[in-house]
N, C-alpha and C positions, 0 to 999 in steps of 0.2 A: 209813745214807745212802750210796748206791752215787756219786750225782752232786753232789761240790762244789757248795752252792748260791752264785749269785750274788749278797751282798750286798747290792751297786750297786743293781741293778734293783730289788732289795726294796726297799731305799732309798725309792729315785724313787717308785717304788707306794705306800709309806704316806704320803710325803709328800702327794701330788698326792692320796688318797682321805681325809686328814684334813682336820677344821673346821678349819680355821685362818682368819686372817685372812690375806689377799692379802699382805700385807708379811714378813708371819712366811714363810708359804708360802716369798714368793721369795728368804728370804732361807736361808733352811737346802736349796733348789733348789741356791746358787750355791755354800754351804759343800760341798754335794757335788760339785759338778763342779769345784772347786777338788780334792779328794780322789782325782779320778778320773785328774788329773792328776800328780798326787804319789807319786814312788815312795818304797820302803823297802830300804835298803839295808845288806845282813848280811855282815860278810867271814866267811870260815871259814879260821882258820893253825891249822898243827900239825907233827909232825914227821910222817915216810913213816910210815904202819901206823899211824898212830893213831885212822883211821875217821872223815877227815873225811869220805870220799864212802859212806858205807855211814849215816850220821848223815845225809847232806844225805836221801838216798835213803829211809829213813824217817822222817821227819819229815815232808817234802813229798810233795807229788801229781808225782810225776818225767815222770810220762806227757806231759803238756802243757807242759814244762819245751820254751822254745828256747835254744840250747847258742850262743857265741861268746865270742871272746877279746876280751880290753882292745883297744881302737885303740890305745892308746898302743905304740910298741919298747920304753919302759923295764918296760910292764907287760905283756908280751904272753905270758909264763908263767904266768897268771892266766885262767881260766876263769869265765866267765858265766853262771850258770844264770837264765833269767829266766821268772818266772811271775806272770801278767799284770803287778801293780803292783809284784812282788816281786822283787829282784835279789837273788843270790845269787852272792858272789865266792870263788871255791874258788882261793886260792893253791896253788903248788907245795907239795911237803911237802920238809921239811927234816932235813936228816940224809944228803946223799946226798954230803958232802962237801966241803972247805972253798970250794974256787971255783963249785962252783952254788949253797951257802946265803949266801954273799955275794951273786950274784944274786937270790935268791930273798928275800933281806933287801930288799936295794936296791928289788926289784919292789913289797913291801910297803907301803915307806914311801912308795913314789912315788904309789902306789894311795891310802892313807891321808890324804896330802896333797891332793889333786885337791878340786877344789872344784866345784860347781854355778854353773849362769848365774846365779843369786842370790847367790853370796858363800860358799854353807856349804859346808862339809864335804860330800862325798857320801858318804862311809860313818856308815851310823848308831849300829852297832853291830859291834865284834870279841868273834866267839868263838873264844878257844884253847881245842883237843882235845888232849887230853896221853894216851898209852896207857898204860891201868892195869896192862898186864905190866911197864912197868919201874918202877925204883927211880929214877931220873936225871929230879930235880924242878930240879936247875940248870937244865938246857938251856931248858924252857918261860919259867923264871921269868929268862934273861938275855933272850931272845926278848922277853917283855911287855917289862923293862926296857931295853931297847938299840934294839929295831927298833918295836913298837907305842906305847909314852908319850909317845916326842918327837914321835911325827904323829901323834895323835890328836884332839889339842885340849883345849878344857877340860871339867870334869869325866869325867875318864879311871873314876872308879867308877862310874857311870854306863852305859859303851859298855866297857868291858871285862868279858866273861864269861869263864869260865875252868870248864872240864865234863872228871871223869877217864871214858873209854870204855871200854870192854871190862871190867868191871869182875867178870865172872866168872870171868878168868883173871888178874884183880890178887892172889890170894895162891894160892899151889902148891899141887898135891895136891890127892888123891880128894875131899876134904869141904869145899873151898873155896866150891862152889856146889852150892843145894839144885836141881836139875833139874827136879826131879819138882811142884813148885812155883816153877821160877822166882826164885830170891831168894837172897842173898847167907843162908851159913850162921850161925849168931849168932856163931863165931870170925869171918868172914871181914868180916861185917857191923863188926865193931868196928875190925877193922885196916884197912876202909878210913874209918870213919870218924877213926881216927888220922892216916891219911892225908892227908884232907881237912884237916883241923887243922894237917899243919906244914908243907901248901902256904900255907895261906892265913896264917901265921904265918910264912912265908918272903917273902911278897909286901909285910906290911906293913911287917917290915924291913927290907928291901931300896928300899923305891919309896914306903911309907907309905901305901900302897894298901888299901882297905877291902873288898875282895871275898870273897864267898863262894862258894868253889867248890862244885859237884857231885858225883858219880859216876853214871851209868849204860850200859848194854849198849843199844848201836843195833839189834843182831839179826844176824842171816845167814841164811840157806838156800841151798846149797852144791848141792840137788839130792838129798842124798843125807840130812845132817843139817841141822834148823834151830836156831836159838837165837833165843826170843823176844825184842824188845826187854824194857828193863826201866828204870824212872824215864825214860821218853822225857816222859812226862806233865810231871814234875816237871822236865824241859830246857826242856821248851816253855813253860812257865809261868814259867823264869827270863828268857830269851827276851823272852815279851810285857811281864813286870814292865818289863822295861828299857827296852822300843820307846816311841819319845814318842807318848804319847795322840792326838796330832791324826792316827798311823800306823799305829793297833795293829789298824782293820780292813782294811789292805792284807792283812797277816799272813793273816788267817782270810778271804781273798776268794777262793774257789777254789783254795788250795793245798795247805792242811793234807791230810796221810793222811789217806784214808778206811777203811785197817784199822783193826776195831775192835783188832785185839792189840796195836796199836802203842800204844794208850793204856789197854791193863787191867792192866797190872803195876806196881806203884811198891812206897816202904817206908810209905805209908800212913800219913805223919806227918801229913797233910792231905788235905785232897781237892782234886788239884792239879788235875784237869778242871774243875771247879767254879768255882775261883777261876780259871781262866782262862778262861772264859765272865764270869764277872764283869770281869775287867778287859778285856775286849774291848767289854764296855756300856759299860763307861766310857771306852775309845776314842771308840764312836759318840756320847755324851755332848758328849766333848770337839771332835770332827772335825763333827758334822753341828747340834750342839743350839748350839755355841759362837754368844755373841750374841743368842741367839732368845727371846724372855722368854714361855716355855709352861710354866713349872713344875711341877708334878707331873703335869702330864698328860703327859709324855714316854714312860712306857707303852703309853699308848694310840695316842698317834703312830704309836712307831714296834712296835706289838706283831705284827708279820705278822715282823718283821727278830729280834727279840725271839726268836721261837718257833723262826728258822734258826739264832742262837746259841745259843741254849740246845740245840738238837739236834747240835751242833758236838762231837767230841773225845770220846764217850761220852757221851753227855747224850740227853735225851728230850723226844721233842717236849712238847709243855703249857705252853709260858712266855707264854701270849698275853696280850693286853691285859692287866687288872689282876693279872697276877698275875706281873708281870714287876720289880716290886719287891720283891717277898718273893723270888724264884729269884736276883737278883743282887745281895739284900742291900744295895738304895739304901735 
C-alpha cells in the first residue's frame, strides 16, 4: 500500500451503507465524529544519540508530518510533530549538560502536566529511548524516576514505555550483528536480553514500576550505507498495547510507515503485525461500536475498514465481511 488509507472516511462508508436501524446508524455516526475530534498524544524523551528522531522517522509517515513548537516558554524546547489526529512531542535530548538538562527536565514535566479543556492529562503516553551502545542504565532510569512519575498521573505502567535502540551496536565487535540477515547474533541476542532484564529489574526497585522493556534498531541510510529497521513491528505493537482503545485508530489513520522493510524484521516470538491489526479492531470496537447493541454482526458493518486494517503493517488484503473474525481472533 503506496497511500495511507483513510480510516475515517472508511468508517462513515460502512456505517451509512449498513442495515442498521436508524438509531444504531446515528449513534455509532456521532461515536465517530466524536473520534474525529480526538487526538492522541505520544511524548518521545531520551538522552542526545539515542534515536529519538530517526524512531519517530520510521515508524511514521514524516512526509505529511506539520512541524511546531509548544506555545508554552516553559516548553518551547519541545518539538511537534503532528499527523492528522496524531501528535508527536519530541523533547530535547539530554546529556548536553548540567544547565540545559535542568531545562530540559523542567520542559518535561511542564509538558506532562498540561492538561486538556476537559480536565485530562494531554500526554497519553511516554516513550523513553535509551542508546543500546551504552552501559549507563542510571541516567534513563533517574530520568523516569525524577522527571517522568511525579507528572505523569496515575497508572504510570500503563503510559510509560521504555524501548533500548540501536541495538546492533549494543555489544562490540565483528559478530555482534548478523547483517546478512538482519538480527542480533545468538551471543549478542542473549546479552541484550540480559540487558532488558536488569533494566527492567532496576525500574522495579527503584520506582516498583512493572514495565517491560524492548530492544530494537530504527534503521539508517546515510546515502552510502543502510541498516534495516529491526523489532520496529514489535515497538509498534508495545505502543498500540498501551494507547487507550477509544485512540488506538488515530494511531493507524494515515500515519504508520508504508515501508514494507520497516515491519519485515523482528525476533519472531510472535507475530507482532498481526496482533497489532488485532488490537486496532479492537480500538474500532471500542471507539465506533461502543454503545451500539449490533453484536456479531460487527464484521460485516464495518468489513470495507476491516479489509484496510488488515492490509495495514504487512498484512494482506482478504479480511472482508465474514471473515473478519477469524483474521482478528474475536
Amino acid at each position: 500500500m503506496n497511500k495511507p488509507p483513510n480510516l475515517f472516511l472508511q468508517l462513515e462508508e460502512d456505517i451509512n451503507l449498513a442495515s442498521l436501524n436508524p438509531n444504531t446508524q446515528n449513534l455509532l455516526l456521532r461515536n465517530l465524529n466524536t473520534l474525529k475530534t480526538t487526538q492522541l498524544n505520544i511524548m518521545i524523551v531520551g538522552a542526545t544519540g539515542a534515536g529519538k528522531s530517526s524512531t519517530i522517522n520510521a515508524l511514521f509517515n514524516m512526509d505529511i508530518a506539520t512541524v511546531g513548537t509548544s506555545s508554552s516558554p516553559e516548553t518551547s524546547n519541545i518539538t511537534a510533530y503532528t499527523l492528522h489526529n496524531l501528535v508527536l512531542w519530541d523533547s530535547a535530548g539530554l546529556g548536553d549538560g548540567y544547565t540545559n538538562d535542568k531545562q530540559h527536565a523542567k520542559a518535561i514535566k511542564q509538558k506532562l502536566k498540561e492538561r486538556t479543556k476537559d480536565g485530562e492529562l494531554l500526554i497519553d503516553l511516554v516513550l523513553v529511548i535509551i542508546d543500546g551502545s551504552t552501559r549507563d542504565l542510571g541516567t534513563p532510569v533517574t530520568l523516569i524516576n525524577n522527571v517522568i512519575l511525579p507528572s505523569i498521573g496515575d497508572n504510570p505502567n500503563e503510559r510509560i514505555l521504555v524501548a533500548i535502540n540501536q541495538a546492533d551496536v549494543a555489544q562490540k565487535g565483528r559478530d555482534a550483528w548478523d547483517y546478512d540477515n538482519n538480527r542480533p547474533t545468538p551471543a549478542s541476542a542473549v546479552f541484550l536480553d540480559n540487558k532488558i532484564e536488569s533494566l527492567k529489574q532496576r525500574l522495579f526497585e527503584s520506582s516498583k514500576l512493572t514495565i517491560s522493556p524492548i530492544y530494537y534498531v530504527a534503521g539508517f541510510h546515510d546515502g552510502e550505507h543502510q541498516q534495516l529497521p529491526y523489532n520496529l513491528s514489535k515497538l509498534l505493537l508495545l505502543i498500540v498495547e498501551h494507547t487507550p482503545k477509544n485512540k488506538r485508530v488515530i494511531l493507524a489513520n494515515r500515519t504508520l510507515s508504508t515501508k514494507k522493510s520497516a515491519w519485515q524484521d523482528d525476533d519472531e516470538r510472535c507475530d507482532y503485525n498481526q496482533q497489532t491489526r488485532h488490537h486496532l479492531w479492537e480500538g474500532i470496537m471500542d471507539s465506533i461500536h461502543h454503545g451500539a447493541d449490533i453484536g456479531s454482526d460487527i464484521g460485516f458493518v464495518f468489513g470495507r475498514t476491516g479489509e484496510l486494517i488488515g492490509a495495514l503493517i504487512g498484512g494482506t488484503l482478504g479480511a472482508i465481511s465474514g471473515g473478519l473474525r477469524s483474521l482478528f481472533r474475536l
